[in-house]
Structures are given as structure tokens and as C-alpha cells.
C-alpha positions in Angstrom: -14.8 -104.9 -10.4 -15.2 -106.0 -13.9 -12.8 -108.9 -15.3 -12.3 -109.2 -19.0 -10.6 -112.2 -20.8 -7.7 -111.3 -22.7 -7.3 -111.9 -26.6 -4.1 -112.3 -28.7 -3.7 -110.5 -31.9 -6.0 -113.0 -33.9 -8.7 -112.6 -31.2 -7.8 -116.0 -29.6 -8.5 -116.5 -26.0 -5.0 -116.5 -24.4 -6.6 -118.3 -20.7 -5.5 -114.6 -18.8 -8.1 -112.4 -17.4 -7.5 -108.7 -16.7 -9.4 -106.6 -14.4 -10.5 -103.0 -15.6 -7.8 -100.3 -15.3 -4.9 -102.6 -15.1 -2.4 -101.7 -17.8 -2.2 -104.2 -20.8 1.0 -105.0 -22.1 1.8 -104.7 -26.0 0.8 -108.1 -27.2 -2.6 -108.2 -24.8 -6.6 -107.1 -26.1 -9.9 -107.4 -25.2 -13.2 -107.3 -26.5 -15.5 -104.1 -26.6 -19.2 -104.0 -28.1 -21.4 -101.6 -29.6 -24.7 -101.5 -30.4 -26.5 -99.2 -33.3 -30.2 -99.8 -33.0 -32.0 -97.5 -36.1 -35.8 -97.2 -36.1 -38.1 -97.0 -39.7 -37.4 -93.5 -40.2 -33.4 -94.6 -39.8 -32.8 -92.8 -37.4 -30.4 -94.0 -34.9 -31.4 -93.9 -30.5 -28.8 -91.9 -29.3 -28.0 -92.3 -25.4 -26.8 -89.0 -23.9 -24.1 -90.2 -20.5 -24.2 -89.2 -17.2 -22.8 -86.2 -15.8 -21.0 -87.9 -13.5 -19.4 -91.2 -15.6 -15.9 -91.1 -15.7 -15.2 -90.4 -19.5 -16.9 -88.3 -22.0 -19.3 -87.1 -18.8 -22.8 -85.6 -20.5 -21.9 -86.6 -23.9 -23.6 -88.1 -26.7 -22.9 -92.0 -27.6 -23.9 -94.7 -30.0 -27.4 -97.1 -28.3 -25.2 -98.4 -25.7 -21.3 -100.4 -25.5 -18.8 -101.3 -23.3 -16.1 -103.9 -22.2 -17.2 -108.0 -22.5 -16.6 -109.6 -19.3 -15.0 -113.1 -18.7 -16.8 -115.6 -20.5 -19.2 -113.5 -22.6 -19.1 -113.7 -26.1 -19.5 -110.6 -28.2 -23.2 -111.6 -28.6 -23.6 -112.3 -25.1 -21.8 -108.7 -23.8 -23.8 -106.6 -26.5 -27.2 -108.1 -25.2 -26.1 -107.5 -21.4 -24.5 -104.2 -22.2 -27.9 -103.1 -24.2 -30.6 -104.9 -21.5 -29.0 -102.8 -18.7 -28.0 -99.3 -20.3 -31.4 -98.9 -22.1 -33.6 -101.9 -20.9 -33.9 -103.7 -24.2 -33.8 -107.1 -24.5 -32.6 -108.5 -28.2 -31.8 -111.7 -29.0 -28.6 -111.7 -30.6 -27.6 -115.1 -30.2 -27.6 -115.6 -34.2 -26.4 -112.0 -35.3 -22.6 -111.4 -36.1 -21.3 -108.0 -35.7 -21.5 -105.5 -38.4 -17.9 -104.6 -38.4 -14.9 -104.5 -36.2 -12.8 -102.3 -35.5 -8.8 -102.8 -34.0 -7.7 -100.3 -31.8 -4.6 -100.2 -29.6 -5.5 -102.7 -27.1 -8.7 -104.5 -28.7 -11.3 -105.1 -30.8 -14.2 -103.1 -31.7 -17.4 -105.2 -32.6 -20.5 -102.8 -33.7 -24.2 -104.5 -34.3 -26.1 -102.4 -36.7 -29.7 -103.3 -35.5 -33.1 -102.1 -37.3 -35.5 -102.2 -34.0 -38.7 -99.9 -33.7 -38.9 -99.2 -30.0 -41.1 -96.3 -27.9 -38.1 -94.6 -26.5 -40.4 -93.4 -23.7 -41.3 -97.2 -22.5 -37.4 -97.8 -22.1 -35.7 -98.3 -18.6 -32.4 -96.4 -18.3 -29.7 -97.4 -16.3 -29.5 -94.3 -14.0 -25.5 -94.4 -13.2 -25.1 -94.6 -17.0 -27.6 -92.8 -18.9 -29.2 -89.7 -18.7 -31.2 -89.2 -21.8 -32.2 -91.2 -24.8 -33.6 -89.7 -28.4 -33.5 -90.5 -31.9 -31.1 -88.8 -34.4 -30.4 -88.4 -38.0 -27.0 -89.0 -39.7 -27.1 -85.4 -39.9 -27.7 -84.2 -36.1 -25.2 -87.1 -34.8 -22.3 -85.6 -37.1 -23.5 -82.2 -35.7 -23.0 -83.0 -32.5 -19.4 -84.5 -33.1 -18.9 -81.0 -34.7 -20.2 -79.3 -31.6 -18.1 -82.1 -29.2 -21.0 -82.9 -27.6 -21.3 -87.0 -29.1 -18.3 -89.0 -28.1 -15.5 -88.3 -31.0 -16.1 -91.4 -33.5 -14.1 -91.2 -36.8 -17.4 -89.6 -38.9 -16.6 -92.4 -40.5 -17.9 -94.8 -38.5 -21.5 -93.0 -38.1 -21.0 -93.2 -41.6 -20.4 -97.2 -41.5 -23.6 -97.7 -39.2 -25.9 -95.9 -41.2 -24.5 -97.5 -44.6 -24.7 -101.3 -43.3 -28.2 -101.3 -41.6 -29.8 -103.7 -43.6 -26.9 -105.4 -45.0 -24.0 -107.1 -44.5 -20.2 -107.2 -46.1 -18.3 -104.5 -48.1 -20.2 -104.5 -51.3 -23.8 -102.5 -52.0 -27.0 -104.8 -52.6 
């Protein structure tokens, strides 16, 4: 059973924890992370679900994400999150997220990650993920199209593939 600490509106811990599927109430949020990990042809690896996951069952996600537990940073969730779904282990104790985004109950935190890796070398977590590859800008809004990658805001694919390499709002 996973147990996530709960934030306040500025994303201060409020000392409450919350176990998965319990409903939040209107001034409760937590923590969710996401990894983007692009090779040198920027192209990002794409993880392709389980048939059998509950939500979005055989599609197409971002590298890896999910929920922080108690007493994980968003550093320390996105390095768990991406050793087990995909088996690779990045040190991102002195890496800030790429962006954030709010949603209804929590915070969004994406890491935009250039990181050459053999995609045939990596361990998948078999209750998680079926299938990994490496896809353009191009082929990951395709597959939004088709509703065959998890329904991101094209935006947002957008957002990844604009900050790798950078950080903040403004062009280098």
C-alpha cells in the first residue's frame, strides 16, 4: 500500500500522510514525478504500459512517473520511480525538475534528462512495463493522435523537447 505525504497549496509539508485511493479533500496535494530521458539523436525512450495496469492499460507514457511516497523528495521518487520501471540508475540528487505542473490535487514535477542508454540492456519492471523504444517529437504526438500515448496536453511533449538542455522560460 503506498503512503504519500500531503502538501498544502505552496507545496509545504502539512505532517498528514494519505494512502493511495483515498479521496483528498479540496485544500490537500501530493507530489507526482516524471522523468523525460532523450538520447543524442533527441529522441525521447518511450515506455509502452502493461496490459493489465489499472489506467491507460497498453498505452504509451513518458520514461517512467508516478506518486512520491512519504519521505521522498521529488529527487529521491523520480530516481526510485525510474531505477524500478526501466532499471536505470541516475543520480539526481543535484538536478531540480524541469517544470511543474498543478493539477487538481498536486504537483507535477518533470526532469528533462539527456542520457544515451542501450534500450536493450534495460531491466523492465514486468507489472509495469511492457515495451520500451525511442521516439521522435513527431511519432509521440502521433500516437496522442491515434490515443495510443497517455493524453498529455501536446504541449507538454512540446515543453520536454524544448527544455532538454536548458533551464528557465527564456531561449539560450
Amino acid at each position: 500500500m503506498e503512503i504519500w505525504d500531503v502538501y498544502d497549496i505552496n507545496r509545504k509539508l502539512s505532517n498528514k500522510t494519505i494512502k493511495r485511493n483515498e479521496k483528498m479533500i479540496h485544500d490537500q496535494y501530493h507530489l507526482v514525478v516524471h522523468v523525460c530521458i532523450f538520447n543524442d539523436n533527441n529522441q525521447m525512450l518511450i515506455q509502452q504500459r502493461q496490459p493489465f495496469k489499472k489506467g491507460f492499460s497498453n498505452m504509451w507514457d513518458v520514461t517512467c512517473g508516478g506518486s512520491a511516497l512519504v519521505n521522498e523528495s521529488s529527487q529521491m521518487a523520480v530516481h526510485r520511480k525510474l531505477l524500478e520501471e526501466v532499471g536505470i540508475n541516475f543520480n539526481f540528487e543535484n538536478k531540480r525538475c524541469s517544470f511543474t505542473i498543478n493539477f487538481d490535487h498536486g504537483f507535477d514535477d518533470f526532469y528533462v534528462v539527456k542520457y544515451d542508454v542501450e534500450i536493450d540492456k534495460l531491466v523492465l519492471q514486468s507489472d509495469e512495463v511492457q515495451s520500451v523504444k525511442w521516439a521522435s517529437k513527431q511519432e509521440i504526438i502521433e500516437l496522442i493522435d491515434n490515443n495510443t500515448f497517455i493524453n498529455y496536453h501536446k504541449s507538454i511533449i512540446d515543453m520536454c523537447f524544448d527544455m532538454l538542455n536548458q533551464y528557465g522560460a527564456h531561449n539560450k
